[in-house]
N, C-alpha and C positions, 0 to 999 in steps of 0.2 A: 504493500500500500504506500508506504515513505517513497520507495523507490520510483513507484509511478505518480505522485506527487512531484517528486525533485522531475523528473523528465519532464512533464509538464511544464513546470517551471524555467525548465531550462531551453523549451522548444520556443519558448516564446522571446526569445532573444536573437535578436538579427545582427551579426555585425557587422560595420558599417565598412570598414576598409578591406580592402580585397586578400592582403596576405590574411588578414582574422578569416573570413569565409575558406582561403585553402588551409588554412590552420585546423582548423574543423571541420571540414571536410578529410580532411589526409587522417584524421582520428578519426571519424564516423569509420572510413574505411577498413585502417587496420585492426577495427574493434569490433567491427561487422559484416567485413566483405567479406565473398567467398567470389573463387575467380575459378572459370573452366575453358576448355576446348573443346568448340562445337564448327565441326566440319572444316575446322583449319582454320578460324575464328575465334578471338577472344572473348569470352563473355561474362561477366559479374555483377554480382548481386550484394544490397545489404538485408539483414536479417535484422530484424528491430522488432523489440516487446510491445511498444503502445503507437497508437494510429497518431498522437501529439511527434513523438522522435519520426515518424516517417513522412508525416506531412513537411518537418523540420529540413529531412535529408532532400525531397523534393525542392521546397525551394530553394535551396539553398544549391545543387546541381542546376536547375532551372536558370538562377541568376547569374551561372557561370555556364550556360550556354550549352547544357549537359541535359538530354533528352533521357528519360526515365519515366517507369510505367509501374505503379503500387498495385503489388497483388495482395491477396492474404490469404492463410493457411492456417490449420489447427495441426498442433503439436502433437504426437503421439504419446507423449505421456502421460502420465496418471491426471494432471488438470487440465489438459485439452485445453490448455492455453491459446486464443487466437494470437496468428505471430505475422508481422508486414514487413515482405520483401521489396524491395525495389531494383526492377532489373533496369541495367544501366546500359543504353544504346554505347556502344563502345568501338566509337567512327571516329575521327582523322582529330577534329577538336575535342571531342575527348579526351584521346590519349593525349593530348596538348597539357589539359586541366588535370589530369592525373600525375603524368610528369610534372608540374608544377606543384603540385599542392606535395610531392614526395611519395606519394604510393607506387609509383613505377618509375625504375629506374628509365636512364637513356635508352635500352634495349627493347623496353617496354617490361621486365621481367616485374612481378610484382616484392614489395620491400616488405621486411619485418618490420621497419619504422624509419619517420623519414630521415631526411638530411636535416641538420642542426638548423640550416639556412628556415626551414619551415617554422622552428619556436623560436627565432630569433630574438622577437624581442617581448615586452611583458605581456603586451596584448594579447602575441598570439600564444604565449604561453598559457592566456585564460582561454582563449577560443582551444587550443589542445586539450586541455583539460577538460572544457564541456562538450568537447566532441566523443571523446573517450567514453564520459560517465553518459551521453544520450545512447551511445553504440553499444556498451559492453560494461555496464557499471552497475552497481546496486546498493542500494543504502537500507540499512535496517535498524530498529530503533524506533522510539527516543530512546527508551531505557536500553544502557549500556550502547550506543552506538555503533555501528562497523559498517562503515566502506569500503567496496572495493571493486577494482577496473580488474575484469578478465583477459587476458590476451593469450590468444595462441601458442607461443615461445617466450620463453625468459627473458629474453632481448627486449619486445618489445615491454614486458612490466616493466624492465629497468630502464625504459626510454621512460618512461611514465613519469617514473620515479625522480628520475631526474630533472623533466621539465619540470615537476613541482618545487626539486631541492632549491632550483636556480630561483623561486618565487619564498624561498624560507620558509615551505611546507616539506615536511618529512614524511617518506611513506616506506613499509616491509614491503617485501617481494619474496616472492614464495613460489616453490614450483608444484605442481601437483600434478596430477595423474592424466593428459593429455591436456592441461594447457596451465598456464600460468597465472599467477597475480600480482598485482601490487593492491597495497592497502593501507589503512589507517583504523586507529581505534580513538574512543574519547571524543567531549564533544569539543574541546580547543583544538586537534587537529583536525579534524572532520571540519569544523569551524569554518577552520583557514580554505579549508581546499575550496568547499563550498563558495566560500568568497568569492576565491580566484576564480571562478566560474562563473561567478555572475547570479549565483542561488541565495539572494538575502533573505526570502521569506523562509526559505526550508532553513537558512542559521535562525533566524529570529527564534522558529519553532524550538528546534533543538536548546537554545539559550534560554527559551521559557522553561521548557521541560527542565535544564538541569538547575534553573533556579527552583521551580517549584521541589525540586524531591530534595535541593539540598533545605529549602524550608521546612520540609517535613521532615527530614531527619533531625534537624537541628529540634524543631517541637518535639518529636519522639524523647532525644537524648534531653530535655529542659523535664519532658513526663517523666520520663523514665527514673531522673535525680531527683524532682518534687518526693517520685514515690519511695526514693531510699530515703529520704531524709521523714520521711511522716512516718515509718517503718522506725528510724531509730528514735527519733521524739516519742514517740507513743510507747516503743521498748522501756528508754529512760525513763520515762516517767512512771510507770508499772515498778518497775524497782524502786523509782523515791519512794512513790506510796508503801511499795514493802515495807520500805524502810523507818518510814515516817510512822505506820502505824505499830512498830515492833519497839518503840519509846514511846515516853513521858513526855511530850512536848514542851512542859512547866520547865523541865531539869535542861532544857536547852539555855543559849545565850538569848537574849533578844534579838537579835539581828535574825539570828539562826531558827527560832520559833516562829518568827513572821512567816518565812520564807515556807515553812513546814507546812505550818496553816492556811496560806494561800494554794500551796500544792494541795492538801486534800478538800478544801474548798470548787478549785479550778482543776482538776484532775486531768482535764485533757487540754488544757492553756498551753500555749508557747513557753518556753523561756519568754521572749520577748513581752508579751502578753503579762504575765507575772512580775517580770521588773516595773513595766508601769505601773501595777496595782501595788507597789510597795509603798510604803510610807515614810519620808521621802519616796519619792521613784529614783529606780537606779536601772545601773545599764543592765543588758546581757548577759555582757561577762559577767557582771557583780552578782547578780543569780545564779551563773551557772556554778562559781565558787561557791554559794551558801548551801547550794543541795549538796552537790559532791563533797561539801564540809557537815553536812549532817546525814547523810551516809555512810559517809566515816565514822562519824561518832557512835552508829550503830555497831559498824563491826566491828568498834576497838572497844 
């Protein structure tokens, strides 16, 4: 659900200068493309989870002059997920927009990730990064947060990785069992990346969520100590009374009988509470020395 949120979020961002659009595009690609040979002919396709990232990959080919036709399909596993391809006319200007944007080399072969020239500079390092996470990304959460960009080869996670390092976002990279990742955990790096992408409502979200549970934790941990400290109050007090009524309260000092007498008077009173009913009133401390001085006095 987060995840096709943040895609949403992030298809509704156009960018405005042409290396940002190959920037994001050349990551739409290598996070989604699939490339065949059909009759001695190049042909590929992207694979994208929500109809917002394929309308995105549309125009966004479209406005670089890149002819493409959105099918869709249901996934054969257990959720039958509806899934949109977009197969990509792959004629003379094309391969122009694909050589540029880093997806195919000069020979036309296809890349694991582009030339450096492609995240050159900060922008297009935010267009890289939200082409990546519309193509092959996923966010989950609020609670405990984890992102993370899929890619085919290890290569291209550590291309990831990198574009973000160069932006002072940190990300693991991890290999697993037919394709790779980069990721992040937590909502200050997840945060950041989100930024650099262009997703402030999906931070804002994630920023509310971890102030809210750190407010609850903190009320928990304020409940939690109210209830040891009413637990020892109510304890101590149970003993003065033992104590208080195991004497003569006559045979005490005066200070020390006041103090006696107010405890079996007010049996479940503060300290606090009982220093001000003294006469004078005295402090806290000055109570809590009179009992624990006439509890003494009992058991000596």
């Amino acid at each position: 659900m987060l995840s096709e949120e943040l895609r949403d979020e992030l298809a509704q961002i156009a960018p405005k200068r042409r290396c940002c659009r190959h920037a994001e595009l050349s990551a739409l690609f290598h996070a989604s493309g699939a490339w065949h040979l059909r009759g001695g002919a190049v042909a590929v396709h992207l694979d994208l989870a929500t109809s917002a990232a394929a309308r995105r990959a549309f125009a966004l080919l479209r406005g670089l002059g890149v002819r493409s036709e959105i099918r869709t399909y249901r996934r054969r596993s257990f959720d039958k997920a509806t899934r949109y391809q977009l197969h990509v006319e792959v004629d003379t200007h094309a391969l122009t927009v694909l050589r540029e944007a880093g997806v195919l080399s000069a020979s036309g072969a296809p890349l694991e990730h582009p030339p450096k020239r492609v995240v050159g500079r900060s922008c297009c390092r935010g267009a890289y990064i939200r082409g990546a996470l519309l193509g092959g990304g996923s966010l989950s959460g609020p609670r405990d947060p984890h992102l993370e960009f899929r890619t085919s080869g290890i290569a291209g996670a550590r291309f990831i990785a990198e574009v973000a390092a160069r932006e002072d976002v940190r990300l693991a990279v991890a290999e697993r069992r037919g394709h790779a990742v980069a990721y992040a955990k937590g909502h200050e790096a997840i945060g950041d990346l989100l930024a650099l992408a262009g997703a402030s409502d999906t931070v804002l979200r994630l920023e509310e969520h971890a102030v809210v549970a750190a407010t609850r934790a903190r009320a928990n941990r304020l409940t939690n100590a109210d209830e040891a400290n009413l637990v020892r109050t109510a304890r101590a007090a149970h003993e003065q009374l033992e104590a208080i009524r195991a004497i003569e309260i006559e045979a005490l000092p005066p200070h020390l009988a006041e103090i006696a007498e107010l405890r079996l008077r007010h049996p479940s009173a503060s300290l606090r509470e009982l220093a001000a009913k003294a006469r004078p009133p005295i402090t806290k401390a000055a109570a809590h020395r009179r009992l624990r001085a006439v509890v003494h006095f009992v058991e000596t």
